[in-house]
Backbone as ProteinMPNN parsed JSONL, in Angstrom:
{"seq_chain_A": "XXXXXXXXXXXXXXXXXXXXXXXXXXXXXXXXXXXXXXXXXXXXXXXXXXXXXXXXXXXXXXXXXXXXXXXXXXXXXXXXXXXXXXXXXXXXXXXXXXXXXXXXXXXXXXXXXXXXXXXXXX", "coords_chain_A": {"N_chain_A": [[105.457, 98.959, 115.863], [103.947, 100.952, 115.011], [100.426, 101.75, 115.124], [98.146, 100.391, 113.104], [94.978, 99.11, 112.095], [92.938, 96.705, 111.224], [89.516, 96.662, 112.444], [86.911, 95.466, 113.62], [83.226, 96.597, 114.263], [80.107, 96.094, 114.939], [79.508, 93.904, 112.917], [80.824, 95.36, 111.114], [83.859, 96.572, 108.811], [86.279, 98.328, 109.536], [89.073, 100.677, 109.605], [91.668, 101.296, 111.759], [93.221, 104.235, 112.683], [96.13, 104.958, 114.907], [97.504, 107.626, 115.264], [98.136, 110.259, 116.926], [99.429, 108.702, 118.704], [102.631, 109.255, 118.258], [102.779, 111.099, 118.954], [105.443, 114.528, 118.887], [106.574, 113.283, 116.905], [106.87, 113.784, 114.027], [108.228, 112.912, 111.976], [107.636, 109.996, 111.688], [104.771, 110.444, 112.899], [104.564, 111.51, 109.859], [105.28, 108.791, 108.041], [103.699, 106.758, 109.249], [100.876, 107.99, 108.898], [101.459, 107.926, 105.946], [101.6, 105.301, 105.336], [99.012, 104.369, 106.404], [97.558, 105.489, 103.999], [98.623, 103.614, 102.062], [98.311, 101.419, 102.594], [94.974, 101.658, 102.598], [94.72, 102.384, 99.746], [95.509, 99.474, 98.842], [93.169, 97.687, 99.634], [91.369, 97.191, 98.209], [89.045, 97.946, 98.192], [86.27, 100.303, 98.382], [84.524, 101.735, 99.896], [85.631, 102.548, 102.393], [85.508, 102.238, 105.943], [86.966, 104.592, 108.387], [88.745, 105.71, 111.36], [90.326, 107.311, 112.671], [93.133, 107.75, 115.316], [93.865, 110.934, 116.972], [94.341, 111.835, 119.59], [97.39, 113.316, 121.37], [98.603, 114.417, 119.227], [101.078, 116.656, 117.218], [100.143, 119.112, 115.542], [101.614, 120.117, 113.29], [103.355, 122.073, 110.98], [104.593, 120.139, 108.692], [103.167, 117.208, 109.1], [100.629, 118.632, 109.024], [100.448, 118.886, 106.339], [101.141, 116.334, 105.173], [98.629, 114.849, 106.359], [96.893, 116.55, 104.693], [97.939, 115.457, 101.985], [97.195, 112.946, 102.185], [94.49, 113.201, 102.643], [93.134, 113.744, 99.872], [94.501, 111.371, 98.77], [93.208, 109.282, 99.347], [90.54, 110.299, 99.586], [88.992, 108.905, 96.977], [88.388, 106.111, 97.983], [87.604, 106.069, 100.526], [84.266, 105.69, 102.566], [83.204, 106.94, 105.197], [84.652, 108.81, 107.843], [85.915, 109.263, 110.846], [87.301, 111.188, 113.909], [88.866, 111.151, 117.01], [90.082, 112.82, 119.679], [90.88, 115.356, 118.672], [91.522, 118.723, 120.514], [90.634, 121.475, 121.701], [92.607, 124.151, 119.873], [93.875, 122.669, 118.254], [91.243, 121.453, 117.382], [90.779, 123.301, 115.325], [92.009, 122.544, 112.568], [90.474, 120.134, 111.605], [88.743, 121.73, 110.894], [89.884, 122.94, 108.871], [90.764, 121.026, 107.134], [88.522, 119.749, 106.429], [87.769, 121.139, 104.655], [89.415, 121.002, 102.875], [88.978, 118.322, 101.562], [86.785, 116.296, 100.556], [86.225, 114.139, 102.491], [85.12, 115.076, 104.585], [85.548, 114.588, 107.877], [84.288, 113.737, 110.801], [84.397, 114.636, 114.154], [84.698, 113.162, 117.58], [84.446, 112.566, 121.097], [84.599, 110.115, 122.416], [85.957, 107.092, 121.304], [84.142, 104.83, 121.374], [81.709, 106.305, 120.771], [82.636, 107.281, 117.918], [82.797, 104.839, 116.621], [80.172, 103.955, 116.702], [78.935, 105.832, 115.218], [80.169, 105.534, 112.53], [79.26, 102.87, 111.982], [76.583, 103.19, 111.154], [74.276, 103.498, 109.225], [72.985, 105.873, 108.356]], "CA_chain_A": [[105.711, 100.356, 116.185], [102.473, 102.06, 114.834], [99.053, 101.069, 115.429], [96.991, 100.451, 112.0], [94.516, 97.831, 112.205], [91.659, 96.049, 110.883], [88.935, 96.402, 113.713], [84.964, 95.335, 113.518], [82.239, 97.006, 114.9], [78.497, 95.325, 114.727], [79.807, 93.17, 111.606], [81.585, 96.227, 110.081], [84.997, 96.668, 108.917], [87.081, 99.822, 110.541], [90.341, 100.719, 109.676], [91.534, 102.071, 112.985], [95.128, 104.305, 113.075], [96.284, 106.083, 116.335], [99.019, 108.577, 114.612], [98.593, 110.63, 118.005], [100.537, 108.28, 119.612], [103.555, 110.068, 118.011], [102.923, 113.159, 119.362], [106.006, 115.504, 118.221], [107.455, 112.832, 116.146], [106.762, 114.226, 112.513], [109.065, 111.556, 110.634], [107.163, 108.443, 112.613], [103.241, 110.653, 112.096], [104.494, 110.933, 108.503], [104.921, 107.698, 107.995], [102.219, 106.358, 109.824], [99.524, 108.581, 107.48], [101.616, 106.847, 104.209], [101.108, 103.805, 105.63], [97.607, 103.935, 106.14], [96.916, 105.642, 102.537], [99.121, 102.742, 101.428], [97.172, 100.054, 102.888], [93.812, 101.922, 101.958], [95.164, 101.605, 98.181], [96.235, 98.127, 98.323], [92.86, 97.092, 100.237], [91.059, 97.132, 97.072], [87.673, 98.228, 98.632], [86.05, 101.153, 97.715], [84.068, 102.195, 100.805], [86.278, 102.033, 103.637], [85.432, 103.433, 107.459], [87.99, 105.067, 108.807], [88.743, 105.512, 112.199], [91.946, 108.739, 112.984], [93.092, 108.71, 116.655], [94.784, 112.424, 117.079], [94.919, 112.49, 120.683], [98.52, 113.956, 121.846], [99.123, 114.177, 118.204], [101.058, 117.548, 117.329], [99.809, 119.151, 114.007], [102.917, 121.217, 112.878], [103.422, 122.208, 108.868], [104.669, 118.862, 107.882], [102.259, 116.755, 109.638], [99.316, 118.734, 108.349], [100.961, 118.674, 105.01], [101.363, 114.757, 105.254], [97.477, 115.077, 106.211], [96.87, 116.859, 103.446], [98.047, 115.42, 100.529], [96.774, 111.574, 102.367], [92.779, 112.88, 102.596], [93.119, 113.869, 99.07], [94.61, 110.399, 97.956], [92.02, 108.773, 99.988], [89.095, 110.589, 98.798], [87.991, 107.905, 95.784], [88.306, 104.977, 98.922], [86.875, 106.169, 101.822], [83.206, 105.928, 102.789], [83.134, 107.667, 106.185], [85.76, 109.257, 108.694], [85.672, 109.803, 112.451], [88.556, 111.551, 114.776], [88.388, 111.236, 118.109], [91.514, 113.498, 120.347], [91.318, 116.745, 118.767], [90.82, 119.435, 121.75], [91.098, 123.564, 121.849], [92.604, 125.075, 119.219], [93.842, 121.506, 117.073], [89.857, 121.577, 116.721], [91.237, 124.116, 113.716], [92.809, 121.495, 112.094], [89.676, 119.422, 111.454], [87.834, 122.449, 110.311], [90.404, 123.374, 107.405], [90.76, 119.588, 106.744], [87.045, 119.401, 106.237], [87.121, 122.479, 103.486], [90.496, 120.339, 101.898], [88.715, 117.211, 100.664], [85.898, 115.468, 100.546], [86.092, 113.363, 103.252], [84.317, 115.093, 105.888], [85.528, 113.474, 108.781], [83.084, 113.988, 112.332], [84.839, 114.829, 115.254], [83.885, 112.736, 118.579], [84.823, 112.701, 122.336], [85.416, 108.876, 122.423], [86.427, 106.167, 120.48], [82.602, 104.011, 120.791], [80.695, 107.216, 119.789], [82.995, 107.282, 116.627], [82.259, 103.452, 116.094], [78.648, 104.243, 116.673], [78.732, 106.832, 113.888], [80.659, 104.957, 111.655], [78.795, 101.823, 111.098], [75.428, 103.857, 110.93], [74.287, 103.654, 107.826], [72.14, 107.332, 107.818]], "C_chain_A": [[104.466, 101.213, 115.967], [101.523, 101.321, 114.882], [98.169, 101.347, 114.307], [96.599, 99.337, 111.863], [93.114, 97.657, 111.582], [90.759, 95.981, 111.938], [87.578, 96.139, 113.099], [84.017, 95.372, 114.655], [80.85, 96.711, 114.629], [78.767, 94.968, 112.949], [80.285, 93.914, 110.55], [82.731, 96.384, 110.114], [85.622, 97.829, 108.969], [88.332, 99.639, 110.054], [90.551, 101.701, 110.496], [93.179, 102.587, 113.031], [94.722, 105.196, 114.15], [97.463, 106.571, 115.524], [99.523, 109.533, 115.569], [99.316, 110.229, 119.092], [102.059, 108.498, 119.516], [104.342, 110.629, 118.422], [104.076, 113.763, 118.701], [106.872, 114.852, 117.238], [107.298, 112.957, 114.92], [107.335, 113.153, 111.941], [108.031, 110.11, 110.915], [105.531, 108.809, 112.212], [103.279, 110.527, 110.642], [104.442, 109.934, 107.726], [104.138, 107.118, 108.146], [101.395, 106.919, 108.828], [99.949, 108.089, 106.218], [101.745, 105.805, 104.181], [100.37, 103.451, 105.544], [97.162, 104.171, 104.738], [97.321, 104.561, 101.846], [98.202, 101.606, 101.484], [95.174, 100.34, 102.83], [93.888, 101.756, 100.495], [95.025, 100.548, 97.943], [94.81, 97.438, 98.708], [91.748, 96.556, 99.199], [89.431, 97.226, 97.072], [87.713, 99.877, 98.393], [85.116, 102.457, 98.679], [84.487, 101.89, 102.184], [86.229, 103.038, 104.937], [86.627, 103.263, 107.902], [87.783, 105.677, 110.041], [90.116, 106.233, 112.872], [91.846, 108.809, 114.927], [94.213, 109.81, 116.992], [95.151, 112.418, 118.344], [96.959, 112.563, 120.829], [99.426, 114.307, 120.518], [99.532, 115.902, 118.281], [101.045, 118.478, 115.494], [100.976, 120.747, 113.715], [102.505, 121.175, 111.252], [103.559, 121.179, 108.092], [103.821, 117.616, 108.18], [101.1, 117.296, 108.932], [99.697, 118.466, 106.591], [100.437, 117.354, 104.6], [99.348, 114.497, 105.248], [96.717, 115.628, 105.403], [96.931, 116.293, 102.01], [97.182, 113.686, 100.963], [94.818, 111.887, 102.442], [92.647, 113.3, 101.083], [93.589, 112.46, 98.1], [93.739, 109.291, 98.304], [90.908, 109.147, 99.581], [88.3, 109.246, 98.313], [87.69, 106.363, 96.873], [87.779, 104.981, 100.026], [85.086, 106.932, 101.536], [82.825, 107.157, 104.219], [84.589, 107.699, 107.044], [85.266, 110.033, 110.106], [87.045, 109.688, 112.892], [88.227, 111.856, 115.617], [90.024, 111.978, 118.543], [91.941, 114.791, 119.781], [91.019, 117.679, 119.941], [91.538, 121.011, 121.146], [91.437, 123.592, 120.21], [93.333, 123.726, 117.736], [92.401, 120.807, 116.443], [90.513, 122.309, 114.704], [91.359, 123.022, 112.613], [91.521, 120.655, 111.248], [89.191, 120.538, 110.608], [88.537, 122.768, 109.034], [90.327, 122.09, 106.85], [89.28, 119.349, 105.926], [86.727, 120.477, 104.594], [88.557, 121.714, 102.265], [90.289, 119.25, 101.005], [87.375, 117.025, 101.283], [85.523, 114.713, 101.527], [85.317, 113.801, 104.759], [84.479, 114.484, 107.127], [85.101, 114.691, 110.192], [84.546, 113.737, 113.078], [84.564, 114.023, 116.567], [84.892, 112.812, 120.025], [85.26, 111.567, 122.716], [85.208, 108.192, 121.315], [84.726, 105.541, 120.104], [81.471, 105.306, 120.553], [80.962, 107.287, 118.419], [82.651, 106.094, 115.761], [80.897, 103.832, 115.83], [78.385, 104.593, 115.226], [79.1, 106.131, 112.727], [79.799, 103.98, 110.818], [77.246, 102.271, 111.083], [74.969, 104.074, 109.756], [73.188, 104.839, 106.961], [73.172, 107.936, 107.673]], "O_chain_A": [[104.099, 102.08, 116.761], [101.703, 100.12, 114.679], [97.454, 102.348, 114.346], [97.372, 98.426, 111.567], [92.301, 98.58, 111.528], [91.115, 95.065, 112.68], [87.267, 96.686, 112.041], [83.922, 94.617, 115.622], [80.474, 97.465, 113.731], [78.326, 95.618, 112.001], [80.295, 93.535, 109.379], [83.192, 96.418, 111.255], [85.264, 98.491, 107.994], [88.78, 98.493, 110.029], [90.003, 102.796, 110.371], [94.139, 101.858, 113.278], [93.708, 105.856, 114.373], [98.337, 105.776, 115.18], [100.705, 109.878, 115.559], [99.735, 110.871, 120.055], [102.79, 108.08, 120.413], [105.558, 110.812, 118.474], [103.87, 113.587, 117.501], [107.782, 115.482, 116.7], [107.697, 111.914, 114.402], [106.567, 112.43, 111.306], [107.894, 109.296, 110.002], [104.888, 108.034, 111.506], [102.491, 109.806, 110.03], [103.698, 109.956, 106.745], [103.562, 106.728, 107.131], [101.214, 106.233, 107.822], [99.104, 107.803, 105.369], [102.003, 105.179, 103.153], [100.211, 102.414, 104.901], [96.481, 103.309, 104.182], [96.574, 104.267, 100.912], [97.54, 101.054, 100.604], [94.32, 99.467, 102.981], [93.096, 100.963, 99.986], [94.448, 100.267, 96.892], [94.831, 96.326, 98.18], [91.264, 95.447, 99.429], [88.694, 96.736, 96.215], [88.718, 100.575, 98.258], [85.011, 103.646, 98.378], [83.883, 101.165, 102.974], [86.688, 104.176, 105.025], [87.295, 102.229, 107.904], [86.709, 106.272, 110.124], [90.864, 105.553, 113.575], [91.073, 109.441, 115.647], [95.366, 109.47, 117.255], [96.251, 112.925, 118.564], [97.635, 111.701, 120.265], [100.646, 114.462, 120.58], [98.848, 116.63, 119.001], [101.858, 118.343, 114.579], [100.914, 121.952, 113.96], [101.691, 120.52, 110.601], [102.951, 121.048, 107.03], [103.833, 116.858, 107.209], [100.499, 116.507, 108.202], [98.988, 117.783, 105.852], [99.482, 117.217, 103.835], [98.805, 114.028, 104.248], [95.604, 115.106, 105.353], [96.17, 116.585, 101.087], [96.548, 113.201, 100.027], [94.001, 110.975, 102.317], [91.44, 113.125, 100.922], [93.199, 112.362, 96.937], [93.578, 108.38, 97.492], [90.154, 108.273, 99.151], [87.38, 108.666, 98.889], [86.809, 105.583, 96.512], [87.455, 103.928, 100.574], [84.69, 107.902, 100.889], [82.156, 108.165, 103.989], [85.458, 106.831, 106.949], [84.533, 111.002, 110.311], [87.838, 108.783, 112.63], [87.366, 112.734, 115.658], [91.013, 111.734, 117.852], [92.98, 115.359, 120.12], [89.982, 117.3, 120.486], [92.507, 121.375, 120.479], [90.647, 123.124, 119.39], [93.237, 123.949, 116.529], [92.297, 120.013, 115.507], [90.566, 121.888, 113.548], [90.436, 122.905, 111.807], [91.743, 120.593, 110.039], [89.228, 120.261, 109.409], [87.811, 122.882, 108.047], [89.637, 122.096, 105.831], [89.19, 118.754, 104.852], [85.792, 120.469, 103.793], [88.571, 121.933, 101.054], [90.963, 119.036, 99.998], [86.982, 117.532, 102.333], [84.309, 114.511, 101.543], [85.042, 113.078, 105.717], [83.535, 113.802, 107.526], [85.426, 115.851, 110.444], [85.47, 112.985, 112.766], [83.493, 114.583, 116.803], [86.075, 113.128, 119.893], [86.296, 111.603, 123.381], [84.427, 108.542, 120.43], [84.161, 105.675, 119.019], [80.358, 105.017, 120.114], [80.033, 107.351, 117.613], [82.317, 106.15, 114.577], [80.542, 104.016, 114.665], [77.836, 103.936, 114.341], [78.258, 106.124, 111.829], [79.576, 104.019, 109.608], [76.575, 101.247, 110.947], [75.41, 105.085, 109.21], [72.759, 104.874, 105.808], [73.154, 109.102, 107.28]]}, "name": "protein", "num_of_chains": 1, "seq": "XXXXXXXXXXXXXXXXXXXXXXXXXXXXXXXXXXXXXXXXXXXXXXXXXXXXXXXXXXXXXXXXXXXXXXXXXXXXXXXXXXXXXXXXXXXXXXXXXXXXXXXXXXXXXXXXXXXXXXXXXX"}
């Protein structure tokens, strides 16, 4: 049902979720984001790229919430973060996100610019 996966990009390991495949399903995105923090917990690595696809995703109160409290339990585990599928005004979203934790996660237009970025090690 949800798409969270182990992917590798030029001998690097990606954890890749699509949660925008959702779209208005809040109970199914919620899940999905305590799935992945779950399996970022359990993975027992300490620098893990991360890999958010938002497109058609719809960021309502409980959704960002859910986003919220998961880049904050993520913090101490994640090395880098790229989201590709924000557009117009769910840009926002990224920008408060970015002032909420630590994690800084880059914005991109497709999926292999976000890889790009990811396993880049400047």
């Amino acid at each position: 049902m949800q798409k969270l996966v182990w992917i590798y990009h030029k001998g690097k390991k990606i954890l890749h979720s699509d949660h925008g495949r959702f779209g208005k399903d809040a109970k199914t995105v919620i899940l999905s984001i305590e799935t992945a923090v779950q399996l970022v917990k359990d993975s027992g690595e300490k620098e893990i790229l991360l890999l958010e696809d938002l497109r058609n995703l719809y960021v309502i109160p409980e959704i960002f919430n859910a986003f919220k409290k998961a880049g904050k339990e993520m913090e101490p585990y994640t090395k880098k973060t790229a989201e590709i599928g924000l557009e117009g005004s769910r840009k926002i979203f990224l920008s408060i996100m970015n002032r909420i934790t630590s994690l800084l996660p880059k914005h991109f237009e497709t999926f292999e610019e976000a890889l790009e970025w990811l396993v880049d090690d400047n």
